[in-house]
C-alpha positions in Angstrom: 58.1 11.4 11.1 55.8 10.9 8.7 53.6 8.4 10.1 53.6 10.5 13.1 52.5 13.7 11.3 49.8 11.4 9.3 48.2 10.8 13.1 48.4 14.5 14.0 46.8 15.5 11.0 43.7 13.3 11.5 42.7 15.2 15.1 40.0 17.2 12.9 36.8 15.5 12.4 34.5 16.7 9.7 30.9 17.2 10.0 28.4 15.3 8.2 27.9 16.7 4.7 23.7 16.2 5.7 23.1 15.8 1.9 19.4 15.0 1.0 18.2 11.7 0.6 15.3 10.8 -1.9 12.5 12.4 -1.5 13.3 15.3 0.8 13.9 18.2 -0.8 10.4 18.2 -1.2 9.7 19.0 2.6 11.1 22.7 2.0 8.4 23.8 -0.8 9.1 27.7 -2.5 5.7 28.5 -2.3 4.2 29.8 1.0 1.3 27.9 1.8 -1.9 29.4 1.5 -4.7 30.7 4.4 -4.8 32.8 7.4 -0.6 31.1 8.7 0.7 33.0 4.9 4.2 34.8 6.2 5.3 37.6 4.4 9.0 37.5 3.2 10.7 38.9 5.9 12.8 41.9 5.2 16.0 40.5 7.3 16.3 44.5 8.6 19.8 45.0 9.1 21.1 42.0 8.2 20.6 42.3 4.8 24.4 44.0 4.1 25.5 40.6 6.2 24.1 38.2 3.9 25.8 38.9 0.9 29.3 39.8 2.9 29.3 36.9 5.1 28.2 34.5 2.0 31.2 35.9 0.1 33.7 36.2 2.5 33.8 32.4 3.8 33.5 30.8 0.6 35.0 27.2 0.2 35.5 27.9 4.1 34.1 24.3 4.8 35.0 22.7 1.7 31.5 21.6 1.0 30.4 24.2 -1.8 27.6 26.2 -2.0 25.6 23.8 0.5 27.9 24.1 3.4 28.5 27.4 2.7 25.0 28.3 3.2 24.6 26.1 6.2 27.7 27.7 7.6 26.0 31.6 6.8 22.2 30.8 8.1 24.1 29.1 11.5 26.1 31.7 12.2 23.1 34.7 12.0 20.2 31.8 14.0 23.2 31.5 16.8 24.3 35.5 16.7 20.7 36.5 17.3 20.4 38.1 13.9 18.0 35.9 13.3 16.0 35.3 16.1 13.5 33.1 17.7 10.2 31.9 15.4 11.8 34.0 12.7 10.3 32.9 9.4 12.4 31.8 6.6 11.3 32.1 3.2 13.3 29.7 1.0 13.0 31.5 -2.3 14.1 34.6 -0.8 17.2 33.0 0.8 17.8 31.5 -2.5 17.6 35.5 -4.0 20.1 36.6 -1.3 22.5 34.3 -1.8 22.4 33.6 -5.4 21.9 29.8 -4.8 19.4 26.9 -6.1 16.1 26.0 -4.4 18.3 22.0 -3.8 21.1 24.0 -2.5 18.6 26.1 -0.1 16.6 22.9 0.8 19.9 21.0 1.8 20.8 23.6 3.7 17.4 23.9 5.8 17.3 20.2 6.8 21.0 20.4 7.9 19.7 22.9 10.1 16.5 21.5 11.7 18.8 18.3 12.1 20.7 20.4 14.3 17.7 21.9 15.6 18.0 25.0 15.0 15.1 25.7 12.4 11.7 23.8 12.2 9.7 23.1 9.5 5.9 22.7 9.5 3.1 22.4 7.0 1.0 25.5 6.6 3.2 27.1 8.6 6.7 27.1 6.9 10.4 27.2 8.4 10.6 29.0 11.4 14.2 29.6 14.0 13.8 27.8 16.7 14.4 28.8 20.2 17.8 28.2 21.6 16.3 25.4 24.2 15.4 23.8 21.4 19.4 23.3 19.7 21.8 20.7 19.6 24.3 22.2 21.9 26.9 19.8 21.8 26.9 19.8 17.7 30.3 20.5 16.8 28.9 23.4 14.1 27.0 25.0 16.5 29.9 25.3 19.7 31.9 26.8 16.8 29.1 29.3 16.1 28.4 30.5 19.6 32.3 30.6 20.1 32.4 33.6 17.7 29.6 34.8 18.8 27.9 37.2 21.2 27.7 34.3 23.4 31.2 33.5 23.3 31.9 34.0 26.9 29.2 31.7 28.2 30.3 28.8 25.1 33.8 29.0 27.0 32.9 28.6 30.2 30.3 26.0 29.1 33.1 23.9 27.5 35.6 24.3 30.3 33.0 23.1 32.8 31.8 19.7 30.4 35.8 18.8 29.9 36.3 19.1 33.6 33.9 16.4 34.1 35.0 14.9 31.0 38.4 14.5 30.5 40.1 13.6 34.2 37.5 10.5 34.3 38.4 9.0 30.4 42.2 9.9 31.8 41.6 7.7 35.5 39.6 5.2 33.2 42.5 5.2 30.9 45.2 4.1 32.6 43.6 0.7 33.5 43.8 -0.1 29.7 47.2 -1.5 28.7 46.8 -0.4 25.0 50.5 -0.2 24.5 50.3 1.5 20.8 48.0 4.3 21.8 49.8 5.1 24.5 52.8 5.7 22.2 51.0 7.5 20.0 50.1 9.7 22.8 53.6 10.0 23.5 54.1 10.8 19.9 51.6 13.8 20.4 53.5 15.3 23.3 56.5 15.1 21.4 55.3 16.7 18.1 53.8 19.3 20.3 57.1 20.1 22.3 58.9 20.3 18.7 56.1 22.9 17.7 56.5 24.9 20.8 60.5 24.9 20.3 59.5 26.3 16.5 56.5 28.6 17.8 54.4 26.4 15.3 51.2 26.9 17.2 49.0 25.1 14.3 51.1 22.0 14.5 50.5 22.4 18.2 47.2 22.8 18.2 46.7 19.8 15.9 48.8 17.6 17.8 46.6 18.4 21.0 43.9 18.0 19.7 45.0 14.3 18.8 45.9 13.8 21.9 42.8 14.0 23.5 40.7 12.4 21.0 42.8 9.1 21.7 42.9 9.6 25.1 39.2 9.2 25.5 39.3 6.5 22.6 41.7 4.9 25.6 39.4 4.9 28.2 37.0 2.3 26.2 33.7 3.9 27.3 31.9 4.1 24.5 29.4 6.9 25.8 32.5 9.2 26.5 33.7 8.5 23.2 31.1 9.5 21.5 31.6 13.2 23.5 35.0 13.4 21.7 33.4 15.7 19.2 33.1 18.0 21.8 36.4 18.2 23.4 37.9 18.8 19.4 35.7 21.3 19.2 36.6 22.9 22.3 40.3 23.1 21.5 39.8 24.7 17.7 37.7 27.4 19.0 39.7 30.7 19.9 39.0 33.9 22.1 41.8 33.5 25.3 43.3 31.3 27.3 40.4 29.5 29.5 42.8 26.2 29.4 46.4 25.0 29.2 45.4 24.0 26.0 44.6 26.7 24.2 48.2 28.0 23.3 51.3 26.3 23.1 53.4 26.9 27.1 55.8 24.8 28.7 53.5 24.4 31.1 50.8 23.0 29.2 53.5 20.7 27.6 54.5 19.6 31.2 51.4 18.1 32.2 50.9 16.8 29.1 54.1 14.5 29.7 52.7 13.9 33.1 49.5 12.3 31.4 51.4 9.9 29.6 53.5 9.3 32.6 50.6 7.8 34.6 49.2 6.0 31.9 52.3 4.2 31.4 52.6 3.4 35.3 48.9 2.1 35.5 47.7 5.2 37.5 44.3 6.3 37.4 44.6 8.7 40.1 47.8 10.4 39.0 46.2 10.5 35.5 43.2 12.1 36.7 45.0 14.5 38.7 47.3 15.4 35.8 44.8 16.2 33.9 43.0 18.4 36.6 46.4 20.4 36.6 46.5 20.8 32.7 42.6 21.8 32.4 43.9 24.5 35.6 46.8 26.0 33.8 45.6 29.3 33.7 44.0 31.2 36.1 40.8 32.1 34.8 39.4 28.3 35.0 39.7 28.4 38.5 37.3 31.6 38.9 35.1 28.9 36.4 36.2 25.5 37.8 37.1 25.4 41.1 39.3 22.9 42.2 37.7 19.9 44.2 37.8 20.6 47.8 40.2 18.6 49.7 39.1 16.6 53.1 
């Protein structure tokens, strides 16, 4: 069992650490740059009692220190709204608020413009960036808008992308005779039927989550592979049912078997319709998704 809870443990990917390289932690200078584009520090308004709160409450949260911590603190405000659109941010007063080093602040800021959510420009400093300007599909920032105020649109978003997703990697799938991941797969299913029998919804969760990720590795299309991030991300974000995957049911467990089932027989079709069943568990994603019409 070990080697099998080794593979369910590695379902989580981690995000890049986005560390500075040499020479730029000299693109976020302290000083505001002189002339008519000065900005005055903002005074963050109500969000001033979140800064410090948030910043202490999710501490080591990310494992990445004070760095990630940061980056995980000035996400979460950009994607809530608290800090909103071609809002300026002055680096030395973040680095006041938070009790942090100008390296740890200017890490933190080109983690975020890599994700596009703040911009940085001579003479006019670091600014928040509209949202049609984000990297939606980062990982960080579908976990952001997931415990968010937009929450309920991130949800539906996801459901929608894994419904086009997810039953093609499964059709594309089962024409791959990859014998060992499809045992692993069944490995999954079984793990995750052991953690339903023990209401070990973390264990669950992990193993699903596993699942998926080798099922698109399966499908050998690199370009759907690379959307893997996504699908993780989807299933460790919380906030209700919106697919069979998002708690531990029989159910869920059912089509899961059915997955492997098809992939074992060579069937594209069944796999892809297995799938369709799993992603329709509940009844909400069919108010979201509806099912393809039948001719």
């Amino acid at each position: 069992m070990s080697t099998l809870a080794h593979t369910m443990m590695t379902a989580a990917r981690s995000a890049d650490s986005g560390l500075a390289g040499p020479g730029e932690l000299d693109r976020y200078p302290y000083a505001e740059a002189p002339g008519a584009d000065r900005v005055v520090a903002p005074s963050w308004d109500s969000a001033d009692q979140d800064l410090g709160r948030v910043g202490r409450r999710t501490a080591g949260s990310r494992g990445r220190g004070l760095h990630g911590q940061l980056v995980q603190q000035l996400g979460q405000m950009i994607v809530s709204g608290d800090l909103g659109a071609d809002r300026p941010l002055v680096p030395e007063e973040i680095g006041q608020r938070f009790e942090v080093s100008r390296t740890v602040v200017r890490e933190s800021l080109r983690v975020l413009e890599a994700k596009g959510l703040v911009s940085a420009r001579p003479n006019v400093g670091t600014r928040v960036r509209p949202v049609s300007d984000w990297n939606l599909l980062d990982p960080d920032i579908i976990e952001w808008r997931a415990f968010g105020p937009q929450r309920d649109d991130q949800r539906r978003e996801l459901s929608e992308l894994r419904w086009t997703i997810e039953p093609l990697a499964a059709r594309l799938a089962a024409g791959h005779g990859r014998e060992e991941v499809q045992q692993r797969l069944a490995d999954m299913v079984e793990i995750m039927g052991h953690a339903l029998s023990q209401g070990d919804g973390i264990t669950f969760s992990r193993a699903d989550a596993e699942f998926h990720s080798l099922l698109i590795q399966l499908a050998s299309n690199r370009m759907l592979e690379h959307l893997s991030g996504i699908v993780s991300a989807a299933l460790q974000v919380s906030g209700g049912p919106v697919t069979g995957c998002d708690r531990p049911t029989e159910a869920s467990l059912v089509h899961h078997s059915r997955i492997v089932d098809a992939l074992g027989a060579g069937d594209g079709p069944g796999a892809e319709a297995a799938m369709r069943q799993l992603l329709t568990v509940h009844p909400e994603v069919e108010r979201v998704v509806p099912a393809p019409r039948e001719h």
